[in-house]
N, C-alpha and C positions, 0 to 999 in steps of 0.2 A: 473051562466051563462054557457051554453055549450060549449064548445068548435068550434062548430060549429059557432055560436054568436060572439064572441070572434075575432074568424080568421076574419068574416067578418067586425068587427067594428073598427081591426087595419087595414086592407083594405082598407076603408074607409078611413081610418084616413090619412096612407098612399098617397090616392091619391089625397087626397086633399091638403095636405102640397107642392105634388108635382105640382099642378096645381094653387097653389098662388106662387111659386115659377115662374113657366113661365110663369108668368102674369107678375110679379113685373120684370123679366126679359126682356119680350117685351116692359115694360113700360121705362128702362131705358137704352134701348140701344140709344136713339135719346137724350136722355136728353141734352149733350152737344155737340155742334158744335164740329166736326173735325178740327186741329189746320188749315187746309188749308185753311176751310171754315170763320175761325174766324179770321184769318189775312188778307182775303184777298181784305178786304176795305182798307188795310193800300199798297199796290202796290207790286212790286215786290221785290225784294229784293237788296240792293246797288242801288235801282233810288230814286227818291225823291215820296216823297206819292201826291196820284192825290188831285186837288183841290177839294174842296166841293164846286158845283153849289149852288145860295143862290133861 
């Protein structure tokens, strides 16, 4: 293979590891609620937690 060949196929290679990299990256910055967001059915803090409407 040339050298030529070569540069471009680590290149390649390169940008693609970097580009599933910020993929998997955008994919898991939401994955889990923020602790605010995941407490905050349960009320505030020192009061009693709201009723559940049936």
């Amino acid at each position: 293979m040339s050298s030529l060949g070569k540069m471009k196929k680590s290149k390649r290679s390169r940008r693609d590891k970097k580009q599933n990299r910020r993929r998997k990256n955008l994919m898991s910055a939401r994955s889990t609620e923020p602790a605010v967001e995941f407490f905050a059915a349960l009320g505030e803090p020192g009061k009693p937690a709201p009723k559940k409407s049936v």
